[in-house]
C-alpha positions in Angstrom: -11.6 19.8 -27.8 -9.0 18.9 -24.5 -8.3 22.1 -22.7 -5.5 19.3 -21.6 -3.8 19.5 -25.4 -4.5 23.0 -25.9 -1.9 23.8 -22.9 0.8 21.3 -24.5 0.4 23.5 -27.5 0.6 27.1 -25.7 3.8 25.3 -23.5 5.7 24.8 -26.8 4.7 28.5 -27.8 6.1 29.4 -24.9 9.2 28.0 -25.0 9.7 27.0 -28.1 11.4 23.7 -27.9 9.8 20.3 -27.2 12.5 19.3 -24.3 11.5 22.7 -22.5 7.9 22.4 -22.9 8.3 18.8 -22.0 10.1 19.6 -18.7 7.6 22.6 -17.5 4.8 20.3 -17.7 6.5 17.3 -16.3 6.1 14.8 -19.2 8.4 13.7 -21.8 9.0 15.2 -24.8 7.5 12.4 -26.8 4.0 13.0 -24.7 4.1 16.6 -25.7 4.2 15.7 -29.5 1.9 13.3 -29.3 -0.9 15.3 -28.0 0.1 18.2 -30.3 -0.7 15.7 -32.9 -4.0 14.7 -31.4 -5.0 18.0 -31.3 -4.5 18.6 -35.3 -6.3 15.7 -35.7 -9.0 16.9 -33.6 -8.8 20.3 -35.6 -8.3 18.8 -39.0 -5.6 21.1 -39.5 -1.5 21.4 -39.1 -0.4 23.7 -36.0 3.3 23.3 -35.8 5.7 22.6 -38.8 9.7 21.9 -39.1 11.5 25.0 -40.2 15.0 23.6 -40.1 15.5 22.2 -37.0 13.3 24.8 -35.3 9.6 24.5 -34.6 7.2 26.9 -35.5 3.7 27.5 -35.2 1.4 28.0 -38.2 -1.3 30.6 -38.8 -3.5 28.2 -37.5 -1.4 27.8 -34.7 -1.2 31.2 -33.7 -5.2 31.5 -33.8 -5.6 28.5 -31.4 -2.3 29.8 -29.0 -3.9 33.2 -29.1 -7.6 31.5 -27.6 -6.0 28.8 -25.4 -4.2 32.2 -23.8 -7.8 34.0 -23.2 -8.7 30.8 -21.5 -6.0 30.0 -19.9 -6.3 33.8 -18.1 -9.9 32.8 -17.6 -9.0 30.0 -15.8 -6.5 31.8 -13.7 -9.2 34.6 -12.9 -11.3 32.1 -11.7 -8.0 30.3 -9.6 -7.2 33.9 -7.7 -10.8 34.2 -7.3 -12.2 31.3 -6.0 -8.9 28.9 -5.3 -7.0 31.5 -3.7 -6.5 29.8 -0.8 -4.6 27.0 -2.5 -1.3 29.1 -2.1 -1.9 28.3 1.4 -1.7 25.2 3.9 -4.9 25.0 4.2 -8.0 23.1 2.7 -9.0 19.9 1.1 -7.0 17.1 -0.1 -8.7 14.6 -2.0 -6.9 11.2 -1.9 -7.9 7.7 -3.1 -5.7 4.8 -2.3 -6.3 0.4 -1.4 -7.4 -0.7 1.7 -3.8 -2.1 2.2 -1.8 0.9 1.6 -5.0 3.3 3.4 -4.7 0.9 7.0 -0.2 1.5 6.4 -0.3 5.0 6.1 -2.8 5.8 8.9 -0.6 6.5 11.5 1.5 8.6 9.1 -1.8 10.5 8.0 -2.5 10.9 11.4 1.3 12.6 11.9 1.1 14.8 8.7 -2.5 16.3 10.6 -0.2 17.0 13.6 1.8 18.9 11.5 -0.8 20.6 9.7 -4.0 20.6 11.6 -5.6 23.0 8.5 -5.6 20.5 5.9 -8.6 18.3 5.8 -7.7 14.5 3.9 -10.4 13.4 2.5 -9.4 9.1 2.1 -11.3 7.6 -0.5 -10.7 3.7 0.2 -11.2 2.2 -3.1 -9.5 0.1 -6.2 -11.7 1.7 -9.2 -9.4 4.2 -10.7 -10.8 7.3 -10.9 -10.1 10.4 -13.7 -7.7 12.6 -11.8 -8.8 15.1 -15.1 -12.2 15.3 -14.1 -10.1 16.0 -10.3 -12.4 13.4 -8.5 -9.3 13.5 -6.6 -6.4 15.0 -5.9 -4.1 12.5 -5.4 -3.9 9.0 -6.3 -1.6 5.9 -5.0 -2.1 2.9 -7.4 -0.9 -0.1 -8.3 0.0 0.1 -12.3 3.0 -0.7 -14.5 1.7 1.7 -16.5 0.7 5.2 -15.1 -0.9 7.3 -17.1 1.5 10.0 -18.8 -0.7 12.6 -18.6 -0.5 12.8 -14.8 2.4 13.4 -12.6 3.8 9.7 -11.7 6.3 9.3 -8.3 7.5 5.2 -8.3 6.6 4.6 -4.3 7.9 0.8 -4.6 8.2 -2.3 -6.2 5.9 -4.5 -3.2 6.9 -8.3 -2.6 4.0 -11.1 -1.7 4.7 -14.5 0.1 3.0 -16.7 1.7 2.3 -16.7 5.2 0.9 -19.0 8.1 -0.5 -18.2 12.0 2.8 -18.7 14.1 1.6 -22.2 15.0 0.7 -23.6 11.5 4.3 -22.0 10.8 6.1 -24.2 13.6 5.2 -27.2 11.7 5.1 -26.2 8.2 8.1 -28.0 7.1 6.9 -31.1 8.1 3.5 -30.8 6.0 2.7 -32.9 2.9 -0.2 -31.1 2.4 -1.6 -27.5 3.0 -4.9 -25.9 3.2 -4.9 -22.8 1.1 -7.2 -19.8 0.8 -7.0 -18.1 -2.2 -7.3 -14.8 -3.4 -7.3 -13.3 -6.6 -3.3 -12.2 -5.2 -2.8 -15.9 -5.0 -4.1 -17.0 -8.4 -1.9 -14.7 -10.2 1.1 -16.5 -8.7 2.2 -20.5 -9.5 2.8 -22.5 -6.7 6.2 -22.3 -5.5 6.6 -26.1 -4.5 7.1 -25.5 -1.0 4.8 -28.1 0.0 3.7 -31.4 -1.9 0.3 -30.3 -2.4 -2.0 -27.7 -1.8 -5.8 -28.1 -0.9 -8.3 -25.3 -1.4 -10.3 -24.7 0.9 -11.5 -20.9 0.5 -11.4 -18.8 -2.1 -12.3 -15.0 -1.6 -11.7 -11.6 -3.0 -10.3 -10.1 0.0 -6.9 -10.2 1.1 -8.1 -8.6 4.9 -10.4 -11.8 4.6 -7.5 -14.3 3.9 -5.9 -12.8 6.3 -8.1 -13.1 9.4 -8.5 -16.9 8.4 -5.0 -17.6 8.3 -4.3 -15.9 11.5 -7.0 -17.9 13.0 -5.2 -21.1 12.2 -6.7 -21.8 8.8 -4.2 -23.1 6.1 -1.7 -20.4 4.3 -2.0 -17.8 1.8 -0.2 -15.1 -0.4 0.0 -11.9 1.3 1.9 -8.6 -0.1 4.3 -8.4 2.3 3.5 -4.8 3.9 0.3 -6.1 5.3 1.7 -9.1 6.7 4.9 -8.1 8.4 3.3 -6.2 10.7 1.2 -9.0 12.0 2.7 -10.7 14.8 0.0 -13.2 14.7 1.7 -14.5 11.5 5.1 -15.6 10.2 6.3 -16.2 6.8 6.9 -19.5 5.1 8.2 -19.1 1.7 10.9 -16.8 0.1 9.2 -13.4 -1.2 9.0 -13.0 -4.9 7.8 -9.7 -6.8 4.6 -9.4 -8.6 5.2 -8.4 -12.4 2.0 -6.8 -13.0 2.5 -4.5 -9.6 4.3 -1.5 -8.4 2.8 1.1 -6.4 2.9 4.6 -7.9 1.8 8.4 -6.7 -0.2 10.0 -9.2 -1.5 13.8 -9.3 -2.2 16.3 -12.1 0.2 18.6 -13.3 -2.0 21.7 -12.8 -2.0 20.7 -8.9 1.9 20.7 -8.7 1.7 24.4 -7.5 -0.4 24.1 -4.4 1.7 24.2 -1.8 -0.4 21.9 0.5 -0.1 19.6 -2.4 3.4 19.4 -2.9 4.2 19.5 0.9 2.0 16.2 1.2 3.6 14.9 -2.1 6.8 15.1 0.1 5.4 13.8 3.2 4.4 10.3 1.3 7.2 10.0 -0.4 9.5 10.2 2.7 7.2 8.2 4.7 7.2 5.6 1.7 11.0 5.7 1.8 11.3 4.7 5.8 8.6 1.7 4.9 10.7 0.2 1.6 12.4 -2.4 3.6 8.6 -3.4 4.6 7.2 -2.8 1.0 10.4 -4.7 -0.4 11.2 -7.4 2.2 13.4 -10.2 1.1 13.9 -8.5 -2.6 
């Protein structure tokens, strides 16, 4: 069984609607009836029935409210006792984020530690995505269209890609008939805007730092999201910016973490500093 459903169950018990369970947990109200559902499913038995447009829980449903309460004290002995100092702004954050977004925020990072020289970031620079459940961090920033509704979700921004050149390549762009490319797996996923008659592969590599450095060395173009690039002054865009479909960057964190304080300050912090880098994230949308 999910401890995870068993607390969407003892939330409606508590307050006995779906929109008000919905809203203390920070999910929608369908989420909170579906994993009510998955839980009887899981149990073989019914939990919660319709008496007139009220809900109600069933015997059943008062057995398993009345042991997800001894756990959930349990679990908040052990949270006084051993995670007391969460209620303080101090400790560990565990965050896991790209490579792209871990080298923009750096100098940020490095002015939220200014601020609060107790907390200790630990920057996992990586694109698996981990199980927040199983907390193998704290915090996540992702790219998704579709972040998991079990987790806390803050929409950072919609990020724009175009293709860029080194300043000199640039200078003489328009007059090209042809145009090395390197390609990425960021290029790929986008069809060749027809700024140029042709394009000629000439590298092809999984990493956009890669494409990058080659490009800035005087190597053909590529397809660069547009907060890496814009800060280059070694290169200079040459096409109009278009959005990926399949991106937006998100900020992701379990509900049971919105309480720590050093949490939700550095919720804040990202969230402002992601607001001041929009016109960077979004340039040209």
């Amino acid at each position: 069984m999910d401890w995870n459903d068993l607390q969407y169950l003892l939330a409606l018990s508590h307050h006995r609607t779906l929109p008000l369970a919905a809203e203390v947990l920070g999910v929608n109200r369908t989420t909170v009836s579906r994993r009510i559902d998955q839980l009887e499913t899981e149990l073989g038995v019914r939990l919660v029935e319709k008496v007139g447009r009220d809900l109600a829980l069933t015997t059943a449903g008062l057995e398993a409210v009345s042991a997800a309460e001894m756990i959930e004290g349990e679990v908040h002995n052990l949270e006084r006792s051993v995670f007391g100092r969460d209620q303080e702004l101090i400790g560990e954050i565990r965050i896991t984020m790209t490579q792209g977004i871990g080298l923009l925020l750096a100098p940020e990072l490095a002015r939220f530690q200014d601020q609060f020289p107790d907390i200790v970031l630990d920057i996992s620079i990586t694109n698996a995505a981990e199980d927040l459940d199983l907390m193998e961090s704290d915090i996540a920033i992702r790219f998704t269209t579709r972040p998991p509704d079990r987790l806390i979700g803050r929409l950072v921004a919609r990020p724009t890609m175009a293709f860029y050149a080194s300043n000199q390549i640039a200078e003489q762009f328009v007059h090209l008939e042809e145009v090395e490319l390197i390609s990425t797996h960021v290029t790929d996923l986008i069809p060749n805007p027809g700024m140029v008659k042709k394009f000629r592969k000439v590298v092809r590599t999984n990493s956009i730092d890669v494409a990058m450095e080659l490009v800035a060395s005087g190597r053909g173009v590529t397809q660069i999201p547009c907060y890496m690039a814009e800060g280059d002054a070694r290169l200079t865009r040459v096409s109009d910016t278009q959005s990926d479909p399949m991106s937006e960057l998100w900020l992701l964190y379990h509900p049971r973490l919105r309480s720590q304080p050093r949490i939700r300050k550095f919720v804040e912090f990202v969230m402002a500093t992601f607001e001041d880098l929009k016109p960077r994230m979004e340039a040209g949308s």
